[in-house]
C-alpha positions as CSV (number, residue, x, y, z in Angstrom):
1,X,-24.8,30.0,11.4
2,X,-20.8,29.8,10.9
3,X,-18.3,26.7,10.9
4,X,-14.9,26.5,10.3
5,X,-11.9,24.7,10.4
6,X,-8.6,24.5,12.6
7,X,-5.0,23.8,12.3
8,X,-3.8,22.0,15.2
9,X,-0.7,20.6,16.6
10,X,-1.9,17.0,17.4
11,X,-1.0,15.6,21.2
12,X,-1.8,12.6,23.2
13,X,-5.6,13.6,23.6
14,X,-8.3,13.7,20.8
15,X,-8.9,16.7,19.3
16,X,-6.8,18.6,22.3
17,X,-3.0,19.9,20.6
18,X,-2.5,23.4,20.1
19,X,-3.8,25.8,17.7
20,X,-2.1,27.3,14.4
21,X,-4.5,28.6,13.1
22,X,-8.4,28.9,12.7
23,X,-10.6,29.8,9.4
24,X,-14.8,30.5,9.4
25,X,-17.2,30.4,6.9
26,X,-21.2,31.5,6.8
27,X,-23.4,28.2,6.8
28,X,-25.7,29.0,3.8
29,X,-29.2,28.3,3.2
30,X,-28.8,25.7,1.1
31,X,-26.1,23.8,2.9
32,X,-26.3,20.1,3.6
33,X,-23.9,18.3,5.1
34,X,-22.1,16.8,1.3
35,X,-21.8,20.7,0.2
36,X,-20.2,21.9,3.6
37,X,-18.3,19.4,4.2
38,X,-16.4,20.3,0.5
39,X,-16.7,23.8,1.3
40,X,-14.5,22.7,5.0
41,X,-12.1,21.0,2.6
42,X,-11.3,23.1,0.0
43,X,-11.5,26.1,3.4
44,X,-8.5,23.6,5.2
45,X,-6.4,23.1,2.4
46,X,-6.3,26.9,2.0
47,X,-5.5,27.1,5.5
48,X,-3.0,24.4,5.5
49,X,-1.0,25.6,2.8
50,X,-1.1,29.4,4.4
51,X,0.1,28.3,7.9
52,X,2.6,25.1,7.3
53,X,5.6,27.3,6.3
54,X,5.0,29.9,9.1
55,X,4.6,27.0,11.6
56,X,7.9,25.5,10.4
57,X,9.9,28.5,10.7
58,X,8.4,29.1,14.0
59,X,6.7,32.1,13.0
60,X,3.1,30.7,13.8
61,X,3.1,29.1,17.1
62,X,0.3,26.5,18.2
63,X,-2.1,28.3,20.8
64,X,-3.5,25.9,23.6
65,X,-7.2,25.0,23.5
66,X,-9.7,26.8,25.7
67,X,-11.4,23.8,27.1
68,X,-14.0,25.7,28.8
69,X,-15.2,26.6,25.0
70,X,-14.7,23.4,23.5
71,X,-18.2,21.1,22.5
72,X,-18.0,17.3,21.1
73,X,-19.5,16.7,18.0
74,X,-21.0,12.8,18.0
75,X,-20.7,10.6,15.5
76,X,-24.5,10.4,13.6
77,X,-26.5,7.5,13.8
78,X,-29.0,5.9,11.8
79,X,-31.6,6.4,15.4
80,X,-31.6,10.1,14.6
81,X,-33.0,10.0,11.2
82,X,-36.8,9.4,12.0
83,X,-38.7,13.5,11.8
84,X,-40.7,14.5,15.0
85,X,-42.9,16.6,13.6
86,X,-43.8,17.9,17.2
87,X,-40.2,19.8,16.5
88,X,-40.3,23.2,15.4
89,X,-40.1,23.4,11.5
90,X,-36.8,25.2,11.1
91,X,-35.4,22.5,13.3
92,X,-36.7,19.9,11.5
93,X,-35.3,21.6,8.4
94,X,-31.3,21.7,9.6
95,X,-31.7,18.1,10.8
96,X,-32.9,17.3,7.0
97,X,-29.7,19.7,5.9
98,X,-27.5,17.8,8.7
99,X,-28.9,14.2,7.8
100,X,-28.2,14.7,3.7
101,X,-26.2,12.5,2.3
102,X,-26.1,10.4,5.4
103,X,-28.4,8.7,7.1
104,X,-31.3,10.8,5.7
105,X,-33.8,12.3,7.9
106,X,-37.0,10.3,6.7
107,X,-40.8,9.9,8.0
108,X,-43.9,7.0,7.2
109,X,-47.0,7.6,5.4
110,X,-49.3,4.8,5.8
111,X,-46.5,2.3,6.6
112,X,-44.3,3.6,3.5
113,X,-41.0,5.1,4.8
114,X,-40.1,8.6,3.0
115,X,-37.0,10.0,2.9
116,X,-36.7,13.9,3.3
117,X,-33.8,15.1,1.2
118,X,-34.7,18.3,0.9
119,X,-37.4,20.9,2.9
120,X,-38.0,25.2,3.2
121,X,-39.5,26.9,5.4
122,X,-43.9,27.9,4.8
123,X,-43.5,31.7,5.5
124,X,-46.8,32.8,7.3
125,X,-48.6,29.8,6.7
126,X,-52.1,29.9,7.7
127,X,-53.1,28.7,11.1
128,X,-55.6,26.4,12.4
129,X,-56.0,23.4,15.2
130,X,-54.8,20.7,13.2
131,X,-51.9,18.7,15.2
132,X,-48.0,17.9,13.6
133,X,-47.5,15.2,11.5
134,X,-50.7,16.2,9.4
135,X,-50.3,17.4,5.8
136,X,-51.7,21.0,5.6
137,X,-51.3,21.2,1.9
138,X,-50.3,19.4,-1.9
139,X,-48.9,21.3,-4.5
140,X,-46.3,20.7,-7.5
141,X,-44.6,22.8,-5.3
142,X,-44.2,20.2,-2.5
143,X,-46.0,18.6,0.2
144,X,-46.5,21.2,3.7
145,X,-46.4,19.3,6.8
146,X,-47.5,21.1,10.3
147,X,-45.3,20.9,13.0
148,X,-44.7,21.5,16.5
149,X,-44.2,25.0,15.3
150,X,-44.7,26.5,11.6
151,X,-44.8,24.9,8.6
152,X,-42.2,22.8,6.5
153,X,-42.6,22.1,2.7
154,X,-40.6,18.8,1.5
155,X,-39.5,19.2,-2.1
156,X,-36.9,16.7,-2.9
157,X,-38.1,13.1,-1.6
158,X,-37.2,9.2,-2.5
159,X,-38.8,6.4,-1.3
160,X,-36.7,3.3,-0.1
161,X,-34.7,1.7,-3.3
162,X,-36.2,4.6,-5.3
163,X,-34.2,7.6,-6.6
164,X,-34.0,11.1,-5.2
165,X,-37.0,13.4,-6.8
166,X,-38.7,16.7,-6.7
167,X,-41.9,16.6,-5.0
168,X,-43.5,17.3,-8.2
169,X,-42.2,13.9,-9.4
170,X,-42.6,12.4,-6.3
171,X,-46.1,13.0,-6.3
172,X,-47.3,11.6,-9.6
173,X,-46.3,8.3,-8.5
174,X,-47.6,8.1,-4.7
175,X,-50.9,9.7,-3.0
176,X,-50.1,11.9,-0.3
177,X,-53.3,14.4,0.2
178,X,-54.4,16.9,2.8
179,X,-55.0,15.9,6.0
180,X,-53.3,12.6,6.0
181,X,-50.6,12.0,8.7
182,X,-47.1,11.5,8.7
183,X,-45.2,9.8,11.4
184,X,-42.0,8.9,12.5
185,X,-43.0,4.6,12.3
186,X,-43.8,2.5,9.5
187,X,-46.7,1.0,11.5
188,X,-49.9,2.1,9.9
189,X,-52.1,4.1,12.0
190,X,-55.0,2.2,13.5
């Protein structure tokens, strides 16, 4: 929900020197990782430019880490961009957010890879036995997918060497109807 920045003294360690100063922001709905990470930018600069003078005159002194509160942050890998649909669909909606620009969170329909730039949220969608992975409905509004829990609607796709589009666009040049399956391989179901 919030993300910030810090202002640290650097040591020996990584990530372990003293802190100047700290700064948070809301992580909006529409956040991916390209628009927060300019957000964190233009949100450190600020913070840089407010704390290096009190730091120099010894005004602002660094604070030591609580290393019972601190968490490590991997790098991403190309491994994690495959969708499980068995996920619940509001995770499967930050890890599009998280994957965007890079590596792209993607899924295969009939042994085509799609990549998921962009997904919301199917407030009370209908319910029935159908399993995840199976598309529950195609509109020009997008294509809703059933997962492990809920429902997510993809609306900005691309297909590999293609160009980013809306699902709208997406859609008048590749099928994708009700009830066929996506999965997280390019083999083609038997």
């Amino acid at each position: 929900a919030t993300t910030g920045i810090s202002i640290m003294r650097m040591d020996a360690g990584m990530d372990t020197g003293g802190v100047i100063a700290t700064s948070e922001i809301d992580i909006g709905n529409n956040d991916n990782s390209a628009t927060l990470m300019d957000k964190l930018a233009a949100l450190g600069a600020e913070a840089l430019a407010g704390s290096l003078c009190g730091y120099i005159s010894g005004r602002m002194m660094p604070e030591p880490q609580d290393e019972a509160l601190a968490t490590y942050a991997p790098k991403l890998l190309k491994s994690e961009a495959p969708i499980d649909w068995s996920a619940a669909a509001a995770e499967i909606r930050n890890k599009v957010r998280a994957l965007n620009p890079w590596p792209v969170a993607h899924s295969c329909h009939e042994g085509n890879r799609i990549r998921v730039l962009e997904a919301e949220l199917v407030t009370d969608p209908e319910t029935d036995d159908a399993g995840h992975g199976y598309v529950r409905l195609v509109d020009k509004r997008g294509i809703e997918v059933r997962c492990g829990e809920g429902v997510l609607r993809l609306t900005v796709l691309q297909r590999d060497h293609g160009r980013p589009m809306t699902a709208r666009d997406f859609l008048n040049g590749y099928r994708v109807a009700a009830g066929d399956r996506l999965t997280c391989t390019t083999q083609r179901d038997p």
